[in-house]
FIPA-361163 format. One line per 3 residues: number of its first residue (from 1); their letters; for each residue x, z, y negated of C-alpha. Coordinates in nm, 2 decimals, padded with zeros to 4 digits. Layout:
N
NUM	a	X/Z/Y | ...
//
This chain:
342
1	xxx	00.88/-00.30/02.00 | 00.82/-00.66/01.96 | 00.74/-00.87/01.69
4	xxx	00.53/-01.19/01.60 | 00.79/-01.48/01.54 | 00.63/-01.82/01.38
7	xxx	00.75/-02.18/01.48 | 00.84/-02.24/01.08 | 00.95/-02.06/00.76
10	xxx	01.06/-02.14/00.41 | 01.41/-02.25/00.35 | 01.63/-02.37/00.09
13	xxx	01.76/-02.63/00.17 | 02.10/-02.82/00.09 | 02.10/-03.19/00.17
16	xxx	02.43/-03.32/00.00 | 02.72/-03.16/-00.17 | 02.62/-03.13/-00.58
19	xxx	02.27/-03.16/-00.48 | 01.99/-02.96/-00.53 | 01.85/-02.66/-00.29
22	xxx	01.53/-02.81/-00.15 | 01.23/-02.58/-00.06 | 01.10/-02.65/00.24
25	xxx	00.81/-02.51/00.39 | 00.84/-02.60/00.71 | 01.14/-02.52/00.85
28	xxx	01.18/-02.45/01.18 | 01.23/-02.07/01.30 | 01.48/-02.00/01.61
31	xxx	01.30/-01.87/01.87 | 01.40/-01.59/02.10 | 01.43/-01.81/02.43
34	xxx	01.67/-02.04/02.24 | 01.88/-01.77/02.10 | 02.22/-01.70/02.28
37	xxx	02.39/-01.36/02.46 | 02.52/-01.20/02.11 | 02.24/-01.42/01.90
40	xxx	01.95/-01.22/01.72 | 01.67/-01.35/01.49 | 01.67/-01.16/01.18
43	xxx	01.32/-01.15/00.93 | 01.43/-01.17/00.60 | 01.35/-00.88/00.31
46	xxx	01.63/-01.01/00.06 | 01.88/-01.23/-00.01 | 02.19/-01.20/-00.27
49	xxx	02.32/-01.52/-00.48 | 02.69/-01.51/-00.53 | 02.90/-01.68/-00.70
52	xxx	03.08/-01.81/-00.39 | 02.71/-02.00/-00.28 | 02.77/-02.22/-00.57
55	xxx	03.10/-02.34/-00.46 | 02.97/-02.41/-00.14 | 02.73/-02.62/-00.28
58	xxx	02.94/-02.80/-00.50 | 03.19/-02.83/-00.25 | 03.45/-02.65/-00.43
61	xxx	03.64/-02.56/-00.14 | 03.62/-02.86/00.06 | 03.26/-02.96/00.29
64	xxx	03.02/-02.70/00.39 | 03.06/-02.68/00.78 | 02.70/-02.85/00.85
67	xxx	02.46/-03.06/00.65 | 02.22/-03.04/00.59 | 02.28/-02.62/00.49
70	xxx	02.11/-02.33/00.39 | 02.31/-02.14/00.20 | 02.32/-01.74/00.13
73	xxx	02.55/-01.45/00.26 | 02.40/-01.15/00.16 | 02.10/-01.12/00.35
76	xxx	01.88/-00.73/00.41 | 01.63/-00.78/00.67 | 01.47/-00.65/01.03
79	xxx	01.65/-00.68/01.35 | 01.29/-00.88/01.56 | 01.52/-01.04/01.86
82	xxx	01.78/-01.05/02.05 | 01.91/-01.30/02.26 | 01.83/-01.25/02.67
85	xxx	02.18/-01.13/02.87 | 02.32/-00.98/02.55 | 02.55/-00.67/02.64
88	xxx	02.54/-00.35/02.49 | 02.44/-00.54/02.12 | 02.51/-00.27/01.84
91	xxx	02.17/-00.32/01.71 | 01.82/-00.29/01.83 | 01.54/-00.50/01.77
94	xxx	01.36/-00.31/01.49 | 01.67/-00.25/01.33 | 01.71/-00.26/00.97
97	xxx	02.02/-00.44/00.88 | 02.24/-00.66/00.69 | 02.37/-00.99/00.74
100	xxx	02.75/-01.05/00.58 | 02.96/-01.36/00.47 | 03.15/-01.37/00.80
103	xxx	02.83/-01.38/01.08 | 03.10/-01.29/01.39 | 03.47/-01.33/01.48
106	xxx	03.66/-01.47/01.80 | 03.78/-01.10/01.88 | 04.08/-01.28/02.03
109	xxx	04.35/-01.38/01.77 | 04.63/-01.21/01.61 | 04.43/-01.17/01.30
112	xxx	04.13/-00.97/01.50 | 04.37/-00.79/01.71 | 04.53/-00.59/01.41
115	xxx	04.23/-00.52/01.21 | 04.25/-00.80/00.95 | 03.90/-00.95/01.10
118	xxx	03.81/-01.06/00.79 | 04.10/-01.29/00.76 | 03.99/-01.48/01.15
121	xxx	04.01/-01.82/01.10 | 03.68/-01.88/01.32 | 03.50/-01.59/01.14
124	xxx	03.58/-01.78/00.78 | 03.53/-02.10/00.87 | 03.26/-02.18/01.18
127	xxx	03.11/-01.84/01.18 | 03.03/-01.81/00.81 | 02.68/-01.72/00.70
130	xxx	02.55/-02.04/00.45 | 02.86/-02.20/00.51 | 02.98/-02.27/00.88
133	xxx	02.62/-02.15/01.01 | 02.31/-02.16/00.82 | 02.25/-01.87/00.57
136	xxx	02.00/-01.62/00.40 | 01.80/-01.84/00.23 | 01.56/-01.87/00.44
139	xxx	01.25/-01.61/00.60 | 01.45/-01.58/00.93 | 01.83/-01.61/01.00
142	xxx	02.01/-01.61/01.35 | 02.32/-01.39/01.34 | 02.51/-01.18/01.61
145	xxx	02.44/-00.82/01.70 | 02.81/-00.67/01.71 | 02.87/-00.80/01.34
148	xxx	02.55/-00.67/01.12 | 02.57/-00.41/00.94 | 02.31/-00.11/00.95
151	xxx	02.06/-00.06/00.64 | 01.96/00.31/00.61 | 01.52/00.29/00.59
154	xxx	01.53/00.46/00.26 | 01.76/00.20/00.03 | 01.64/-00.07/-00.16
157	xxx	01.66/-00.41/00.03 | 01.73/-00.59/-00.34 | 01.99/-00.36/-00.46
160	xxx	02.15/-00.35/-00.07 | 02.21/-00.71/-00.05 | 02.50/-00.79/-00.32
163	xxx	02.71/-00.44/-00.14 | 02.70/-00.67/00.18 | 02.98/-00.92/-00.03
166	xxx	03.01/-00.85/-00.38 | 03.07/-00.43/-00.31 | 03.22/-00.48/-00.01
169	xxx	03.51/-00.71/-00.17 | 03.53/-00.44/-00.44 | 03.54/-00.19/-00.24
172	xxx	03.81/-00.32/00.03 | 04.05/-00.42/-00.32 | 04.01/-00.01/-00.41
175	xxx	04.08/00.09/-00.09 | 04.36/-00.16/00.02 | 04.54/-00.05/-00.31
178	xxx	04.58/00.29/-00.18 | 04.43/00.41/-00.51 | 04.46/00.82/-00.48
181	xxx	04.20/01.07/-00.73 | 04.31/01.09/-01.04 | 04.49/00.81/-01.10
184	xxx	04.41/00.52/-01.37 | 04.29/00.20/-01.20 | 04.20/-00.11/-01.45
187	xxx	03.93/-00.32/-01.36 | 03.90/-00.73/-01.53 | 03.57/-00.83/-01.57
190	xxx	03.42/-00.47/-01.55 | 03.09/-00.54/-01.65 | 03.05/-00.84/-01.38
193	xxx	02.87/-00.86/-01.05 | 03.19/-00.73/-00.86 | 03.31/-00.54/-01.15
196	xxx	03.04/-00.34/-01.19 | 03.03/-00.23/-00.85 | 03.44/-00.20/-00.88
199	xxx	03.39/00.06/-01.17 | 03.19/00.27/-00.97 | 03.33/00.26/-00.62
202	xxx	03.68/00.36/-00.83 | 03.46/00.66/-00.97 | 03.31/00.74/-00.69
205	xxx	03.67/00.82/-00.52 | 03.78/01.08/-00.81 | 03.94/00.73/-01.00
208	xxx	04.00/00.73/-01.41 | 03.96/00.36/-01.50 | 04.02/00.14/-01.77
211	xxx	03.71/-00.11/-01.82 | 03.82/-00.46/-01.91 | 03.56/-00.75/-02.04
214	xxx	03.40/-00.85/-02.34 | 03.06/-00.79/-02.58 | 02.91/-00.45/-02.65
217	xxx	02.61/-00.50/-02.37 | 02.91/-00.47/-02.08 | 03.07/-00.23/-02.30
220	xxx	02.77/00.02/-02.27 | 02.70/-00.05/-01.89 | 03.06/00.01/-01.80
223	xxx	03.08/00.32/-01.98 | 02.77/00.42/-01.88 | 02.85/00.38/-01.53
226	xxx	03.16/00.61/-01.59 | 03.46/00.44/-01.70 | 03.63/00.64/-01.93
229	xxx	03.81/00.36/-02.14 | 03.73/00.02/-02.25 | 03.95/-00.29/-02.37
232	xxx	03.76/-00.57/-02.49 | 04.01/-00.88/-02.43 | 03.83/-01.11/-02.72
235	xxx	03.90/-00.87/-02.97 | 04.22/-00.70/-02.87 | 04.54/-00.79/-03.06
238	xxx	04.76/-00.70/-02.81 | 04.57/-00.65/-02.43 | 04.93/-00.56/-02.28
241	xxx	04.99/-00.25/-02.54 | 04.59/-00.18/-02.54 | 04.57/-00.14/-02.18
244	xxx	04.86/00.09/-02.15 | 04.78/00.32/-02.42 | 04.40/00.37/-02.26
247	xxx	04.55/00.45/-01.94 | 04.79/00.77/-02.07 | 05.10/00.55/-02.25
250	xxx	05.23/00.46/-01.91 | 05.02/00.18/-01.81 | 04.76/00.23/-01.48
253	xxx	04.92/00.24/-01.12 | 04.63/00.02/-01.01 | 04.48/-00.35/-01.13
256	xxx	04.20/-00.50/-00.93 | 04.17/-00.84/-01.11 | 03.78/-00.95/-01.05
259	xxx	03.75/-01.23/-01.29 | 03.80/-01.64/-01.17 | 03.83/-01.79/-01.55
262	xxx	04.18/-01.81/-01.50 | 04.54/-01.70/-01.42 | 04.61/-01.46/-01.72
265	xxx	04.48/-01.19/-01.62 | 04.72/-01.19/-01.32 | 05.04/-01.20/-01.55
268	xxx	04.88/-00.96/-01.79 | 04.83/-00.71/-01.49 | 05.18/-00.73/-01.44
271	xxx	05.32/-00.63/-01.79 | 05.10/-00.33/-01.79 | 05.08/-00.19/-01.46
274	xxx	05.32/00.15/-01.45 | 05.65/00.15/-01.25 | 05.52/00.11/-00.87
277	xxx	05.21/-00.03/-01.01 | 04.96/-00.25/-00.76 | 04.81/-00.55/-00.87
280	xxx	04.52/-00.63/-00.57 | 04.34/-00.99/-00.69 | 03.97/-01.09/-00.56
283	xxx	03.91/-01.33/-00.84 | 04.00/-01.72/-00.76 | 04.09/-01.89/-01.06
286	xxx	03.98/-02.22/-01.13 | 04.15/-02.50/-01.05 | 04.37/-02.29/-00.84
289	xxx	04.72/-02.24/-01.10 | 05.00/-02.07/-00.99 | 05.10/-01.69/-01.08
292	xxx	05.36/-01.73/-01.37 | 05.49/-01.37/-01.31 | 05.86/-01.33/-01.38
295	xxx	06.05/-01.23/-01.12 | 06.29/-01.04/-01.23 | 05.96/-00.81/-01.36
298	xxx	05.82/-00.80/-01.02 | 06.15/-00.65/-00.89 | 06.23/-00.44/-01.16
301	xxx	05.92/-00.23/-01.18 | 05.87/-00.24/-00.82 | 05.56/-00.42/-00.83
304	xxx	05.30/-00.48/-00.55 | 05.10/-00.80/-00.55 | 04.83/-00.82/-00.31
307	xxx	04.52/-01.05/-00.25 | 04.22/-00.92/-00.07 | 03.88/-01.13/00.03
310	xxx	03.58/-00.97/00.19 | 03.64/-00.69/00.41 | 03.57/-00.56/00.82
313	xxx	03.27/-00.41/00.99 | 03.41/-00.10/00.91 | 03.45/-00.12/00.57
316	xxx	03.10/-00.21/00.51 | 02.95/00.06/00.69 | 03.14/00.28/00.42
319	xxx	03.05/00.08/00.11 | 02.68/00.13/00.23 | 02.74/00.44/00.28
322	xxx	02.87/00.54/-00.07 | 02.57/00.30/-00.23 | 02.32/00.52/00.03
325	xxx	02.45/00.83/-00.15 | 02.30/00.71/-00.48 | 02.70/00.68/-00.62
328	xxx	02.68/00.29/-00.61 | 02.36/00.13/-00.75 | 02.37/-00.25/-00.81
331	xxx	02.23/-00.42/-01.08 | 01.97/-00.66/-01.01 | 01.74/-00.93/-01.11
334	xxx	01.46/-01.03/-00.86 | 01.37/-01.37/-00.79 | 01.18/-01.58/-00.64
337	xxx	01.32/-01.84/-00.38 | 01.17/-02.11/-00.57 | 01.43/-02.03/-00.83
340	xxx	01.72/-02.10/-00.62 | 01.88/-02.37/-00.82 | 01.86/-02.17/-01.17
//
């Protein structure tokens, strides 16, 4: 199988930090004889905006890796080439896959060698889709064969892309947690881009949960998409007392905080979280603040606290998976690339 690959494309692209995306139309396209052993070219379907594009943009978190950048991380597109000398590449050309927020990893440091590849300093940092390498807003992307992730034929390209970070970050908190069926999980910001991917991943795996945001509209998708209680923060008196009455009297054994507005959500969490509860946070604050969680609490209710970002190879293949089932379907609004910086 072999495809026709132009000498430009479309890209958005980022010229300073603050700035603008600028479309241009006459981006160059990397051609099969200059991609590396490991490289492939992958033709665009889709690209997902998250959250985390913007503070790339803005710089949030510190410079982008390159400059000028094209930004974008959740990318659904066709495998059309693979770099010459590769050996034994996961994917085929003609593959239908998905490109990630981490693009490859070393392989080689402590980090890689447990199984915590998403937490490999190169991965994060030089091999990051629309951060250390350029990204998915663009018509054709370079990324490595041993790190995409399959796309079954028969799912949606649109509602695919946001699994590839926003489900797969959800996903990775639920399981990490250690979560077992039955139990009451709470999910902040439950009617959110991760949070309403968290509400049904948790129902997916036999989970009771306790919805968490504010304003009838996320009240009915939340429910709708099977949580069995909700707590709207805004109007609760007492969010400590409301949560832990909705979740049997006891309080929830798990609390995946999804929300980045700030820290309280963290310290409420704590207060009602059961005995042996497990507090797992994906959210980043702004303006980074510290926990404020007493102590003596943490101890005395044997509290877990854990932080979780992104997620491996392996855990994507299974938050696909559950999404190909029809179990997980992501809300989306299509878009034109034009739209970028709206």
């Amino acid at each position: 199988m072999s495809f026709a690959i132009p000498k430009t494309q479309k890209a958005a692209v980022l010229h300073q930090a603050k700035g603008d995306y600028r479309i241009e139309a006459e981006w160059p396209v990397t051609q099969p004889n200059e991609l590396k052993p490991g490289e492939c070219l992958v033709k665009l379907e889709y690209s997902g905006v998250c959250h985390t594009d913007l503070h790339i943009k803005d710089a949030d978190w510190g410079m982008p890796g390159i400059m000028p950048l094209i930004g974008g991380h959740e990318g659904v597109g066709v495998v059309v080439a693979i770099g010459e000398h590769t050996v034994s590449p996961a994917v085929q050309i003609g593959d239908r896959v998905g490109l990630k927020y981490i693009a490859s990893i070393c392989e080689t440091c402590e980090m890689c060698r447990i199984g915590e590849e998403a937490c490999c300093t190169v991965g994060i940092t030089k091999l990051s889709h629309g951060s250390g390498i350029q990204g998915t807003f663009q018509q054709y992307a370079v990324s490595y064969t041993n790190y995409l992730t399959k796309i079954p034929d028969g799912v949606d390209g649109a509602a695919a892309a946001p699994v590839l970070c926003a489900g797969l970050t959800v996903y990775k908190a639920i399981k990490t947690s250690g979560a077992r069926i039955g139990q009451w999980i709470a999910i902040t910001g439950a009617g959110g881009g991760l949070g309403h991917l968290a509400v049904q991943y948790a129902v997916a795996q036999g989970l009771r949960v306790v919805a968490i945001d504010t304003g009838e509209k996320k009240r009915d998708l939340v429910l709708s998409l099977g949580a069995e209680k909700w707590v709207d923060f805004k109007e609760s008196k007492d969010l400590v007392a409301d949560v832990k009455e909705a979740a049997g009297g006891s309080g929830p054994q798990v609390a995946i905080i999804a929300t980045g507005g700030s820290a309280e959500p963290f310290r409420q969490a704590a207060l009602y979280l059961k005995t042996t509860g497990i507090m797992v946070g994906i959210g980043v604050p702004l303006g980074n603040p510290n926990l404020d969680i007493p102590i003596a609490l943490v101890i005395g209710k044997s509290l877990r606290i854990i932080g979780t970002a992104i997620g491996t190879r392996q855990d994507a293949d299974e938050a696909i998976a559950i999404a190909t089932l029809g179990k997980v379907q992501t809300r989306v609004e299509i878009r034109k690339l034009e739209d970028i910086n709206a």
